[in-house]
C-alpha atoms as an extended CHARMM CRD file, in Angstrom:
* protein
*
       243  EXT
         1         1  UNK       CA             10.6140000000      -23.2550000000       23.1600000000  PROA      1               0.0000000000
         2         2  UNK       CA              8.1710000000      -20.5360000000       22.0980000000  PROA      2               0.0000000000
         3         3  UNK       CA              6.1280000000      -18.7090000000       24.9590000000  PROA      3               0.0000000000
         4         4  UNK       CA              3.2890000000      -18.1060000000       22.8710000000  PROA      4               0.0000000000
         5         5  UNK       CA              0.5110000000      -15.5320000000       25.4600000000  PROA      5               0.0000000000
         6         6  UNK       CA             -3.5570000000      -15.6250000000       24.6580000000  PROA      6               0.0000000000
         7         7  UNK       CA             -4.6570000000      -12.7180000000       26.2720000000  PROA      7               0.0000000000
         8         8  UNK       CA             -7.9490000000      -12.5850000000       27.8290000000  PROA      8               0.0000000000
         9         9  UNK       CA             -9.2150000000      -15.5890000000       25.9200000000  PROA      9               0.0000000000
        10        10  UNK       CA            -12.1920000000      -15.8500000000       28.5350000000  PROA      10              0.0000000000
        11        11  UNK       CA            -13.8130000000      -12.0300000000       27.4210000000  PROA      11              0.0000000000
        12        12  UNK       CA            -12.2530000000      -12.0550000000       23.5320000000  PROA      12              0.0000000000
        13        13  UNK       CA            -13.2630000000      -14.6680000000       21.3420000000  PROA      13              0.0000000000
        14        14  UNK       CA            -15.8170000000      -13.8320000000       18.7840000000  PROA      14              0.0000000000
        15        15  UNK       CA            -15.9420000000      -15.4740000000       15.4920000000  PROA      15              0.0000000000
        16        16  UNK       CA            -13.8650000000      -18.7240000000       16.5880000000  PROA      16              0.0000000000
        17        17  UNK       CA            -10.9160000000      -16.3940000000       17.3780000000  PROA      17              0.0000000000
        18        18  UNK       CA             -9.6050000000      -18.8250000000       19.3690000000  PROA      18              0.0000000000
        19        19  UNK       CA             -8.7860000000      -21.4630000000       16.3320000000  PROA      19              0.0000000000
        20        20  UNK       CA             -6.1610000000      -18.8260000000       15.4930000000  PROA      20              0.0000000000
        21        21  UNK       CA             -3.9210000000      -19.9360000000       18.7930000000  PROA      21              0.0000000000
        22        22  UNK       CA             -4.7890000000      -23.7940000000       18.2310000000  PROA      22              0.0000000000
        23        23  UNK       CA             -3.7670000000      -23.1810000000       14.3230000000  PROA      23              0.0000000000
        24        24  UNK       CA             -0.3730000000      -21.5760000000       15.5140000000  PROA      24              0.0000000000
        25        25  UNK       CA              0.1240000000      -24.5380000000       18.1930000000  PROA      25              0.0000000000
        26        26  UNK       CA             -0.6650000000      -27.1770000000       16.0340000000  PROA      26              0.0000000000
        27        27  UNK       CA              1.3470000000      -26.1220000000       13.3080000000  PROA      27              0.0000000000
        28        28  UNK       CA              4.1530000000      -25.9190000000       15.7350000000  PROA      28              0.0000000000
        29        29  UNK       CA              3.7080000000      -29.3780000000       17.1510000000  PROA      29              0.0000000000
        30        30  UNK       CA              3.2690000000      -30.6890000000       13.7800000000  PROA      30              0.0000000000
        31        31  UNK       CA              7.2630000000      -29.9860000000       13.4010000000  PROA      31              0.0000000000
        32        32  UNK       CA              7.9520000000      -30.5740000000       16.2850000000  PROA      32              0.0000000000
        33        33  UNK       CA              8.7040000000      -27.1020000000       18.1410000000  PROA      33              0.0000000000
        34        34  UNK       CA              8.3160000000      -27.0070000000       21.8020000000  PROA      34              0.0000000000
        35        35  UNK       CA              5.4980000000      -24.9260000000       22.7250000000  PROA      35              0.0000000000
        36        36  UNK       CA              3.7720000000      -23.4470000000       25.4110000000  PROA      36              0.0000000000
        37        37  UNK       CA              0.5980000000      -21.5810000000       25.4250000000  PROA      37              0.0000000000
        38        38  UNK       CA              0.0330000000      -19.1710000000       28.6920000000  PROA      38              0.0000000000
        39        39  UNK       CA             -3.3360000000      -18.0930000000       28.7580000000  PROA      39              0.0000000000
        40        40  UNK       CA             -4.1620000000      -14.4610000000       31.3880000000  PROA      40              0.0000000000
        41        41  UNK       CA             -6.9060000000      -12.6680000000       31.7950000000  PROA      41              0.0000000000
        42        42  UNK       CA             -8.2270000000       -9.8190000000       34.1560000000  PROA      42              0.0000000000
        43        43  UNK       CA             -6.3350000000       -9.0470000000       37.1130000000  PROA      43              0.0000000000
        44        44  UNK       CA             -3.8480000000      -11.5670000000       36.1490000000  PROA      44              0.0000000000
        45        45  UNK       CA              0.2400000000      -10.4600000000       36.0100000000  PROA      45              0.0000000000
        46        46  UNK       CA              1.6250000000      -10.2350000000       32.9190000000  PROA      46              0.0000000000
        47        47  UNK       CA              5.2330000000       -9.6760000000       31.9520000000  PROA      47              0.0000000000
        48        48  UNK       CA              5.4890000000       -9.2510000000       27.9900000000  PROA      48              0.0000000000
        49        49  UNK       CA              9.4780000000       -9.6620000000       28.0710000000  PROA      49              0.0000000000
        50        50  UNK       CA              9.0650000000      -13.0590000000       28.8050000000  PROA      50              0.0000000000
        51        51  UNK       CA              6.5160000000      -13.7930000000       25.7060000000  PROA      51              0.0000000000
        52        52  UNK       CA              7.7200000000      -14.7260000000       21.6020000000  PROA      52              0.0000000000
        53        53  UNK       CA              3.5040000000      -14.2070000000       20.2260000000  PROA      53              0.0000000000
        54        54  UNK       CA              0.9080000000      -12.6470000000       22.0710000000  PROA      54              0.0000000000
        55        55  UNK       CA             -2.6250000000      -13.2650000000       20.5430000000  PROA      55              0.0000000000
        56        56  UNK       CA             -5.6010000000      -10.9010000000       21.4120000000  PROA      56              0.0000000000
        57        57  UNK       CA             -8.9550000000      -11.4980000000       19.9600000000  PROA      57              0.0000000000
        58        58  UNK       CA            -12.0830000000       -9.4860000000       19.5360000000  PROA      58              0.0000000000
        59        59  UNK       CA            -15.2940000000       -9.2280000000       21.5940000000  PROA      59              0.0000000000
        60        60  UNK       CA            -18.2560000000       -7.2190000000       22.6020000000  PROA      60              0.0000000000
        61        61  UNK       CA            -17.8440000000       -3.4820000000       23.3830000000  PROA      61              0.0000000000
        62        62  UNK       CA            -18.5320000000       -4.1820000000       27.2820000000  PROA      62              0.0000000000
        63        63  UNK       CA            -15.7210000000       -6.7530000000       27.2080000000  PROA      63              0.0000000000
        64        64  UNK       CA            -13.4750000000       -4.1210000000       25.3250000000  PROA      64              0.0000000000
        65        65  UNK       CA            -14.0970000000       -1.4630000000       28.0820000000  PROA      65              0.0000000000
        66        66  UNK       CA            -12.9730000000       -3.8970000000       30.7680000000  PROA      66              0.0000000000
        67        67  UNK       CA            -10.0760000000       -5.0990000000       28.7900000000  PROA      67              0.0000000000
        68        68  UNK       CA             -8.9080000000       -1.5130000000       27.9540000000  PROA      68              0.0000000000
        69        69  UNK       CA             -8.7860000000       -0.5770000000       31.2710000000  PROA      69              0.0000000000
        70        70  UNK       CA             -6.6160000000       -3.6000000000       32.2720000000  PROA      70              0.0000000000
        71        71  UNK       CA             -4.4330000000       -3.3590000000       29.5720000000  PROA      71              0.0000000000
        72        72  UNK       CA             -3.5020000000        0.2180000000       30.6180000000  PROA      72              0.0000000000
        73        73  UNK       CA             -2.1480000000       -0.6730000000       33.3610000000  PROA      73              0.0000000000
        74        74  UNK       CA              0.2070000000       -2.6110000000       31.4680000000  PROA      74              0.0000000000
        75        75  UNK       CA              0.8140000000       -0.3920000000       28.6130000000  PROA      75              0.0000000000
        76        76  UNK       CA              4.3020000000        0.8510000000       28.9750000000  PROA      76              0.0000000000
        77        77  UNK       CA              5.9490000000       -2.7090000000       29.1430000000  PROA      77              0.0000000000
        78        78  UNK       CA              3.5990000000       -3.9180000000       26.0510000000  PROA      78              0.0000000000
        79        79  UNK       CA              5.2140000000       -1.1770000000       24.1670000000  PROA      79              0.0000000000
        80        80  UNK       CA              8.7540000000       -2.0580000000       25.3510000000  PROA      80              0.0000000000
        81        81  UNK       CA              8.3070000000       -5.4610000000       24.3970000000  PROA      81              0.0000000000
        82        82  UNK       CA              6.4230000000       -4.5890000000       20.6720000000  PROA      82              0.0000000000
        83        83  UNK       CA              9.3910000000       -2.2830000000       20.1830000000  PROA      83              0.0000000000
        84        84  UNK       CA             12.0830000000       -5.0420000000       21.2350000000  PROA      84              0.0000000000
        85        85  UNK       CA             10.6750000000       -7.7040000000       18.2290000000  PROA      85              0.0000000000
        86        86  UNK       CA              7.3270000000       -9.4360000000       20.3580000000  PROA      86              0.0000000000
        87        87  UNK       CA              5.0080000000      -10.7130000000       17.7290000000  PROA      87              0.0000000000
        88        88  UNK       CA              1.3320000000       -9.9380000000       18.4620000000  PROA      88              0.0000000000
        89        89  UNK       CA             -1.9260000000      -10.8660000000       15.9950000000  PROA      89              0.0000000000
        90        90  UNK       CA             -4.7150000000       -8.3160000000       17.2300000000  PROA      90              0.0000000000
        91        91  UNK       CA             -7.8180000000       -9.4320000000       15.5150000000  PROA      91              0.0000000000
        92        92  UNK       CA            -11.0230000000       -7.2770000000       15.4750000000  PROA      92              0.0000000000
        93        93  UNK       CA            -11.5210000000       -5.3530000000       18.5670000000  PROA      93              0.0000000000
        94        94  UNK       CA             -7.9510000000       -5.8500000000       19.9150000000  PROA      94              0.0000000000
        95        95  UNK       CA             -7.2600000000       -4.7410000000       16.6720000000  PROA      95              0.0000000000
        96        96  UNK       CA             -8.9000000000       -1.5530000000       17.9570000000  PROA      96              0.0000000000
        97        97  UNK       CA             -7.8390000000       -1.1440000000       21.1700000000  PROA      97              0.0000000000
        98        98  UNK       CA             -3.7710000000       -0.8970000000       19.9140000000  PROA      98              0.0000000000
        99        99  UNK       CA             -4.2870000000        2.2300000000       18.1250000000  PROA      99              0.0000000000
       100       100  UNK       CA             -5.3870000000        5.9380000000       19.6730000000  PROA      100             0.0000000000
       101       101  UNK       CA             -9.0410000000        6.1040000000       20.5530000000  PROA      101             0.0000000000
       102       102  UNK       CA            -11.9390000000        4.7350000000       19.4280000000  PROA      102             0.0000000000
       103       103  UNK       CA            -14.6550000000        7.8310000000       18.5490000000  PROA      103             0.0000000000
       104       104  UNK       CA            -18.4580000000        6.5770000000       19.2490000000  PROA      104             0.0000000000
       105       105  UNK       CA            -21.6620000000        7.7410000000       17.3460000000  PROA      105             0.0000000000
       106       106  UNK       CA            -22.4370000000        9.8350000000       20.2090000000  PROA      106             0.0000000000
       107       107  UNK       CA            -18.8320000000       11.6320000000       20.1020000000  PROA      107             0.0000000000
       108       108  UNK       CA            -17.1220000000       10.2620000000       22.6750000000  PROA      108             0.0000000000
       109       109  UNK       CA            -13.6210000000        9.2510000000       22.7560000000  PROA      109             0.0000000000
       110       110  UNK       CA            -12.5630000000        6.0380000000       24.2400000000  PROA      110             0.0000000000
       111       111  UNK       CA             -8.5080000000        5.9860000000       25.1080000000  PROA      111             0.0000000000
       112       112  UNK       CA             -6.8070000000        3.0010000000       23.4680000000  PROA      112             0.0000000000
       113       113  UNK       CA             -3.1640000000        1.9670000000       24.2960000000  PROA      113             0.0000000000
       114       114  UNK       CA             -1.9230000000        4.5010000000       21.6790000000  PROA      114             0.0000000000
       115       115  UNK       CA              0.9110000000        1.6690000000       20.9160000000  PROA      115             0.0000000000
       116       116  UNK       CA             -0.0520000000        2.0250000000       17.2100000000  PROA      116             0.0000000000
       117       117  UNK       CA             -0.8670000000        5.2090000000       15.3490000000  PROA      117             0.0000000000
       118       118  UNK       CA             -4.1890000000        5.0600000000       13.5760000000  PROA      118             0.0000000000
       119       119  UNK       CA             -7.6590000000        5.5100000000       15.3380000000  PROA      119             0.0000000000
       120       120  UNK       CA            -11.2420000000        4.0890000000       14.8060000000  PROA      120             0.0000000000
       121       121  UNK       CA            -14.4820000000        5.7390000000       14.5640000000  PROA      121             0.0000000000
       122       122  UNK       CA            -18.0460000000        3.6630000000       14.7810000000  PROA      122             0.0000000000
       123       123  UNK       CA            -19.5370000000        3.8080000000       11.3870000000  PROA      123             0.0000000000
       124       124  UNK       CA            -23.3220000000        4.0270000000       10.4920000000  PROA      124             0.0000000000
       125       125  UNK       CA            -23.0260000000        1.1560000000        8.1010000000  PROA      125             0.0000000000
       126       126  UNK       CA            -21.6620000000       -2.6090000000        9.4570000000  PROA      126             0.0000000000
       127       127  UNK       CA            -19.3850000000       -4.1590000000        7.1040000000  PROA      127             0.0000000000
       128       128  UNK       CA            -19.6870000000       -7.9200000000        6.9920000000  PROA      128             0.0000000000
       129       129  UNK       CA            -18.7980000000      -10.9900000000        4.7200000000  PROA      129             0.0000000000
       130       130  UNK       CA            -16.2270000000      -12.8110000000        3.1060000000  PROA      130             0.0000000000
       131       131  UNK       CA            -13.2710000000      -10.4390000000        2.4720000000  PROA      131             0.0000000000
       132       132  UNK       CA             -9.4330000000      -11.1910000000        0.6300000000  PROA      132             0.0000000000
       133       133  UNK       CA             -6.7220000000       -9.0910000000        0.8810000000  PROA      133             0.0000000000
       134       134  UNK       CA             -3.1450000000       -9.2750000000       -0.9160000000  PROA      134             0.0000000000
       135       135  UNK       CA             -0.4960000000       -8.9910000000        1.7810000000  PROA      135             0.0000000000
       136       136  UNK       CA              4.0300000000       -9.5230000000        1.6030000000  PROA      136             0.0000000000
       137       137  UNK       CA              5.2770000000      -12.9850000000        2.5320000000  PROA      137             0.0000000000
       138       138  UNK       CA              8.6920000000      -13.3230000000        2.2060000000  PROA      138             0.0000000000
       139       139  UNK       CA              8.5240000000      -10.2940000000       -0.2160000000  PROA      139             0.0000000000
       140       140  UNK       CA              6.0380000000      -11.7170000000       -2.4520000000  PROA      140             0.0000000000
       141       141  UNK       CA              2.1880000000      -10.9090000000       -2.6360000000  PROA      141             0.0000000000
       142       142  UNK       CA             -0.3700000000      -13.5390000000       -1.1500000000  PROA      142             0.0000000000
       143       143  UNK       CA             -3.4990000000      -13.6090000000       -1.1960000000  PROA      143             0.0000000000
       144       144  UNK       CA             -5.1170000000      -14.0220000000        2.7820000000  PROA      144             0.0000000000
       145       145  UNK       CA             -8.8100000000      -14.6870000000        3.5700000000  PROA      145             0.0000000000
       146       146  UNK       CA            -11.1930000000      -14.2970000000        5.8680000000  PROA      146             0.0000000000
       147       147  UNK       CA            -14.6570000000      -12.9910000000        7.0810000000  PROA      147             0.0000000000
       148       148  UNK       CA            -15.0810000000       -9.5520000000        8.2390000000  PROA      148             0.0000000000
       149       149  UNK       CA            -18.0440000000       -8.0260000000       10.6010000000  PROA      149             0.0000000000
       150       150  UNK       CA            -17.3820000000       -4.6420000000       12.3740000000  PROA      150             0.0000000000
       151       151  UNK       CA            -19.0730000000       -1.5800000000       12.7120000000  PROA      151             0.0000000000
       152       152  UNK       CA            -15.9950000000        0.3930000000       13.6310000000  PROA      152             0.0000000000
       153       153  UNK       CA            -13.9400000000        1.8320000000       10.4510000000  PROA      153             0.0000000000
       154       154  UNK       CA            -10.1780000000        2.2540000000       11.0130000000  PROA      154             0.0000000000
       155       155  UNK       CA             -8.2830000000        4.7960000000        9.6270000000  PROA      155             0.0000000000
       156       156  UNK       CA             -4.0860000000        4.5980000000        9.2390000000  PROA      156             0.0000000000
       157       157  UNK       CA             -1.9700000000        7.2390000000       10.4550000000  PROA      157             0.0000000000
       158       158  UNK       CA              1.8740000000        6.3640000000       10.7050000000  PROA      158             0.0000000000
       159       159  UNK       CA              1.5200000000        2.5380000000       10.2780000000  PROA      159             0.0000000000
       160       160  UNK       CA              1.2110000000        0.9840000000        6.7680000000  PROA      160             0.0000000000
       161       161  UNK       CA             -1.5840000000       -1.5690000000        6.4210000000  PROA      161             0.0000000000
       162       162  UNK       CA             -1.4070000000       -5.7620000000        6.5750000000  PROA      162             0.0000000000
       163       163  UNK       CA             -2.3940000000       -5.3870000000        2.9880000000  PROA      163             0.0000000000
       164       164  UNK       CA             -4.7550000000       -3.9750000000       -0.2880000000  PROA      164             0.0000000000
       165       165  UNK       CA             -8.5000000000       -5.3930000000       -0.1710000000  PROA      165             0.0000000000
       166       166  UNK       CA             -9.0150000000       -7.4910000000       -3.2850000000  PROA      166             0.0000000000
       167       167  UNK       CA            -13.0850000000       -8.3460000000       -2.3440000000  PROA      167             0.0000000000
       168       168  UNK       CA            -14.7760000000       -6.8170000000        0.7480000000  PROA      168             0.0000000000
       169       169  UNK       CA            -14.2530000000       -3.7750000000        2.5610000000  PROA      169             0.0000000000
       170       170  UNK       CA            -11.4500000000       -3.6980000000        4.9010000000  PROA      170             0.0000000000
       171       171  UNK       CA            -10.6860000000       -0.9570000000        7.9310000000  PROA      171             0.0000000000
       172       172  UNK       CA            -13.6140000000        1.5960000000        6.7070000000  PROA      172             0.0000000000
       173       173  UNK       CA            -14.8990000000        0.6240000000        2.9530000000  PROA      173             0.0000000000
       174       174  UNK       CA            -13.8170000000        3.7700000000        1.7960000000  PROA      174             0.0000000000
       175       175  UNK       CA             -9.2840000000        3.2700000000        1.2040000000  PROA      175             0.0000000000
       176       176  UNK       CA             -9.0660000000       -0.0900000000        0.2900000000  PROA      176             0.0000000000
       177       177  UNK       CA             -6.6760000000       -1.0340000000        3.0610000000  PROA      177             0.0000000000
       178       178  UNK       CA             -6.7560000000       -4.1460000000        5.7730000000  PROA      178             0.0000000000
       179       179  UNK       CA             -5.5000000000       -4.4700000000        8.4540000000  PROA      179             0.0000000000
       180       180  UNK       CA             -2.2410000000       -2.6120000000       10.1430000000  PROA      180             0.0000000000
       181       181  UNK       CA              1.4670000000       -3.5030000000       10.3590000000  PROA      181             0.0000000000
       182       182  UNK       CA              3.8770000000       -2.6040000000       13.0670000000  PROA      182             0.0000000000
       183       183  UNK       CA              7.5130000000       -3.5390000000       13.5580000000  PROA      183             0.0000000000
       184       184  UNK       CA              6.3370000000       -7.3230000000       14.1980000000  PROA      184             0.0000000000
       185       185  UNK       CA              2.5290000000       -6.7110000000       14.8410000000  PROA      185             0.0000000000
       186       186  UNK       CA             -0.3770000000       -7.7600000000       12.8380000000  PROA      186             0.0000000000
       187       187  UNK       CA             -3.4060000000       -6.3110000000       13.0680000000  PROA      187             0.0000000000
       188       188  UNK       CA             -6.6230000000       -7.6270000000       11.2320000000  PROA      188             0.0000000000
       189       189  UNK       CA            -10.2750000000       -7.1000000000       10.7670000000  PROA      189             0.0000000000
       190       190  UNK       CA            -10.5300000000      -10.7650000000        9.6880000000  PROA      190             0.0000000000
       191       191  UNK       CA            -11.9390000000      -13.6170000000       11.5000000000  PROA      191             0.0000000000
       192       192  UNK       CA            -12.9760000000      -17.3960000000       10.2580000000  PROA      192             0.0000000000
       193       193  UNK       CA            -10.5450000000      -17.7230000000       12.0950000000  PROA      193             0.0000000000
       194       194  UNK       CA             -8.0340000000      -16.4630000000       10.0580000000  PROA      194             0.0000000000
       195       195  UNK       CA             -4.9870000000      -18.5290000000       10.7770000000  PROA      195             0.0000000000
       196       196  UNK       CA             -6.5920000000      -22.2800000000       10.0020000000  PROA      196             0.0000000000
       197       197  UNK       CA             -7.7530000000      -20.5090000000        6.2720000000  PROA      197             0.0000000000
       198       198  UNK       CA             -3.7640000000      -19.0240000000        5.6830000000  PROA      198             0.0000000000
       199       199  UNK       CA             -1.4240000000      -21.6200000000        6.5110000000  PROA      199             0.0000000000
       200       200  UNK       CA              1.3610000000      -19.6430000000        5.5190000000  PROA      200             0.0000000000
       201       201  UNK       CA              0.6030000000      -16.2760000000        7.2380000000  PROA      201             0.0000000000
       202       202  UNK       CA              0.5460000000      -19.1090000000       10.0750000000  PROA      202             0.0000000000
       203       203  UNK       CA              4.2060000000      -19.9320000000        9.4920000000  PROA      203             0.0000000000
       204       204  UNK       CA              5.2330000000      -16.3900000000        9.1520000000  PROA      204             0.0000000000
       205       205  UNK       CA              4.4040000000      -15.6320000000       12.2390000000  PROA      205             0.0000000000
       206       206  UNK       CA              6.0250000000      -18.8630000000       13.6510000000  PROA      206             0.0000000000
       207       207  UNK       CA              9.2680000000      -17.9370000000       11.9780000000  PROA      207             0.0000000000
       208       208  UNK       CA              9.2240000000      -14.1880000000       13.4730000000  PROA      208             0.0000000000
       209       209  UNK       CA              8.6900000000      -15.7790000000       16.9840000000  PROA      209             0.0000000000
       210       210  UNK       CA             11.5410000000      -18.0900000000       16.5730000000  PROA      210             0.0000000000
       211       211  UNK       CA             13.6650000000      -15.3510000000       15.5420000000  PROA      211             0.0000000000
       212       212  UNK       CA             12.7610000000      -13.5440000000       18.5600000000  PROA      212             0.0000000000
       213       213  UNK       CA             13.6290000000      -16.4910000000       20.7230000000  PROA      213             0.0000000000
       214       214  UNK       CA             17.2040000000      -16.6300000000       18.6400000000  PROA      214             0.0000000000
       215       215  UNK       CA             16.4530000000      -19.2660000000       16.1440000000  PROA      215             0.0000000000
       216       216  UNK       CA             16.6130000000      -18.2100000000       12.2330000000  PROA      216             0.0000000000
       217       217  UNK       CA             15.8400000000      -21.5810000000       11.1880000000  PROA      217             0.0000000000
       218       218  UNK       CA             13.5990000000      -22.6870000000        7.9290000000  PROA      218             0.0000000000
       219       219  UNK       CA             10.5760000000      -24.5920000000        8.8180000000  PROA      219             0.0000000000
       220       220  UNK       CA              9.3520000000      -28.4270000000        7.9840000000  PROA      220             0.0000000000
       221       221  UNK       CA              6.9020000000      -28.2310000000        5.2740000000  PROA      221             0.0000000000
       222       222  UNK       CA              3.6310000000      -29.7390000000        6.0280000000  PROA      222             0.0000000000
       223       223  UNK       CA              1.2100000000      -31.2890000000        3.7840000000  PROA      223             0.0000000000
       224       224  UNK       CA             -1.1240000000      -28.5390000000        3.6580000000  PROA      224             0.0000000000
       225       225  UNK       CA             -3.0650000000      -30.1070000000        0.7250000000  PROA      225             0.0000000000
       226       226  UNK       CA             -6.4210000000      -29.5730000000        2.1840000000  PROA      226             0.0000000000
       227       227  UNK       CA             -5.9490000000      -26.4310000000        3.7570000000  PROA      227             0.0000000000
       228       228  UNK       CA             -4.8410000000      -25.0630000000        0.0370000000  PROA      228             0.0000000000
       229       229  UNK       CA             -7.9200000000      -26.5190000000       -1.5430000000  PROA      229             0.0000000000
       230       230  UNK       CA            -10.4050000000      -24.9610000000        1.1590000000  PROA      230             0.0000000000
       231       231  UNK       CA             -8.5450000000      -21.5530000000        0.1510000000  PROA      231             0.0000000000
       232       232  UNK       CA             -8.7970000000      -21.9160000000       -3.4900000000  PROA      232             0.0000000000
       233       233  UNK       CA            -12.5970000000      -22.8020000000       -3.4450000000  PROA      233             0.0000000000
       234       234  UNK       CA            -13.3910000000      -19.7830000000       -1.3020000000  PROA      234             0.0000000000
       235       235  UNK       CA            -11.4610000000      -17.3370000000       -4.1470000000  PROA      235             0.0000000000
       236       236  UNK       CA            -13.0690000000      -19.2640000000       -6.6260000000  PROA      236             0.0000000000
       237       237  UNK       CA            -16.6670000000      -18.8310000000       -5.6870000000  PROA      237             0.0000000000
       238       238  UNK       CA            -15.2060000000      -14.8960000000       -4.8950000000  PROA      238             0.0000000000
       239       239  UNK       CA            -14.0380000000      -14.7950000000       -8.4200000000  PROA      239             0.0000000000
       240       240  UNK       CA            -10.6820000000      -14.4390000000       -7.8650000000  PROA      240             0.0000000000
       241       241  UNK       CA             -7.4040000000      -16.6370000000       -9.0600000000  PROA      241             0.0000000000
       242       242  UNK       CA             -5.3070000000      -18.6390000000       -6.5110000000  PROA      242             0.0000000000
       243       243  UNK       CA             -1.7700000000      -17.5700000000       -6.2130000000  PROA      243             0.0000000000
């Protein structure tokens, strides 16, 4: 069984973030892969050991404060677990609050969990709309959509990135990078939700947290004719060729 953890799903779930933990149940019930979905939230206990994929979402920067300061208290067995194989999908803000600090316009530094080196710093201009990157899946490049809005602009340190922009603007506009990657942690500026619009980023992520229960197995295919044609409409009106 997979022990699958949506944190804070109460506070975080802008942009139908939530779709990304019903995308990555029902693609697991679809083949027939036990599945349980714990859902915590403030206050709550938490034990990361005992998780395979830990979703956190994005929300408002009030909602971030509150969930920062919860999260700390958990931030040394977060880290134990990230470094021991958990999968994790940090979209937006949670994105954010994985990395160092996040620097507002009026020069303050707000801690993050420091579990992933890069930082973010609130940007004058808001980046928003329709956005593709190219990202690895099993070695080869895919292209991954979504829909970006976010004022803050990451910047990379010792982490490479989920993958090269190919239309919008990605962490900060300015590299041309999306996104972070971390041992088995994806982190992603793109919401839709992103998981329903990338079936197979869906699976990957699956896979990973089957591995991390024991289980190298390959997965069913599913008929994911309609899923592929949403896809390749969206690159198309983009200008941009389907894999």
């Amino acid at each position: 069984m997979i022990r699958a953890c949506h944190l804070y799903p109460d506070l975080l779930n802008l942009y139908g973030d939530r779709g990304n933990v019903m995308a990555f149940q029902k693609r697991c019930q679809w083949r027939n892969i036990p599945i349980q979905i714990i859902n915590k939230s403030l206050g709550d206990t938490m034990d990361f050991s005992n998780y395979d994929f830990v979703f956190l979402g994005g929300g408002s920067d009030r909602e971030q404060k509150l969930i920062a300061a919860d999260l700390m208290k958990r931030r040394d067995q977060f880290e134990k677990a990230v470094e021991n194989g958990l999968v994790v999908l940090a979209i937006c803000g949670g994105y954010q609050l994985l990395g160092r600090y996040y620097a507002t316009g009026d020069g303050r530094h707000i801690p993050g969990l420091a579990i992933l080196d890069l930082y973010t710093r609130a940007g004058s201009a808001r980046l928003v709309g329709n956005a593709v990157i190219e990202m690895k899946q099993a070695g080869a490049p895919v292209k991954v959509v979504g829909f970006e809005n976010h004022s803050g602009h990451t910047f990379l340190g010792g982490v490479k990135p989920l993958g090269k922009v190919l239309y919008g603007k990605g962490n900060n506009g300015r590299d041309g990078l999306e996104g972070a990657r971390y041992k088995n942690v994806f982190c992603s500026y793109l919401h839709g939700p992103l998981l329903p619009k990338n079936a197979g980023f869906t699976d990957t992520l699956i896979r990973l947290s089957l591995r991390r229960r024991g289980i190298d197995q390959d997965l069913k295919p599913l008929d994911d004719i309609f899923e592929e044609r949403a896809r390749t409409a969206l690159l198309g009106r983009l200008g941009l060729k389907a894999n």
